[in-house]
N, C-alpha and C positions, 0 to 999 in steps of 0.2 A: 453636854452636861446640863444646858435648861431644861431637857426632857427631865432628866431624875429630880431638879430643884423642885421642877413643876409636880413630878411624880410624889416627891415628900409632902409636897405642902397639899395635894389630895388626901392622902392614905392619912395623913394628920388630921385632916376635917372628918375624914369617912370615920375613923375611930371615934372622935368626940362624937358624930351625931349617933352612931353605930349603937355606941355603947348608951347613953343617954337614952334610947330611944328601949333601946336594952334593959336599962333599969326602970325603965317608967312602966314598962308592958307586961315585963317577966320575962321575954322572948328567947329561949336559950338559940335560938338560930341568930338571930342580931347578935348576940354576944358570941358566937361562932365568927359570925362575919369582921367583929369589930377583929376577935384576936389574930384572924388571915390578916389584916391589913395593918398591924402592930407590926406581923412579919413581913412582908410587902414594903412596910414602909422604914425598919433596919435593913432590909435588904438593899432601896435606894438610899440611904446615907452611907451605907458602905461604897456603892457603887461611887457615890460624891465623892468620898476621901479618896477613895483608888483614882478616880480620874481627874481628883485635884492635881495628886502628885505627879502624874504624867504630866500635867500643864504647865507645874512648877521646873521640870526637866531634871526629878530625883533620878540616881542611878539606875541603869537596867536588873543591875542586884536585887536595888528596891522596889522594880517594878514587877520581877520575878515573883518576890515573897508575895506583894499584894494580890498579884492573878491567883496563888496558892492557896492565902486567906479567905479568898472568892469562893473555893471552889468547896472549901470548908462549909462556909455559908452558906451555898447551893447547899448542900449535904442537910446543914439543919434546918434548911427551910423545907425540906420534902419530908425529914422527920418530922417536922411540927406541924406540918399539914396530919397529915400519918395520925396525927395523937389529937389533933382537934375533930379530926375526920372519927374517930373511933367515942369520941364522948357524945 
């Protein structure tokens, strides 16, 4: 779970400067890259809560539905590439 901590608290920096760096240039590529790592970096906060609960020792029910939500996830993270990739 320190990789994802660690993975959030990147993809949090990478968007501030991303996007910063985004507005100061005009750079519609930085502001592509910032909004990959907006997704990148809900994707590791989810990844935190699901393997929070595993740690806390919620139900196998509960751990069913979160692998589920996951895959949800996955799904809109390939859409939203998809649609940043197209602009």
């Amino acid at each position: 779970m320190y990789v994802e901590v660690a993975s959030l608290a990147y993809n949090v920096a990478e968007v501030a400067i991303s996007m910063t760096a985004a507005f100061m240039t005009g750079s519609s590529a930085l502001i592509s890259w910032g909004v990959d790592s907006i997704v990148e970096g809900n994707l590791a906060a989810f990844m935190i809560w699901r393997l929070g609960g595993e740690v806390q020792g919620i139900s196998e029910r509960q751990v069913l539905k979160r692998k589920k939500d996951r895959s949800v996830g996955a799904f809109r993270c390939v859409h939203d590439r998809s649609v940043v990739h197209l602009l």
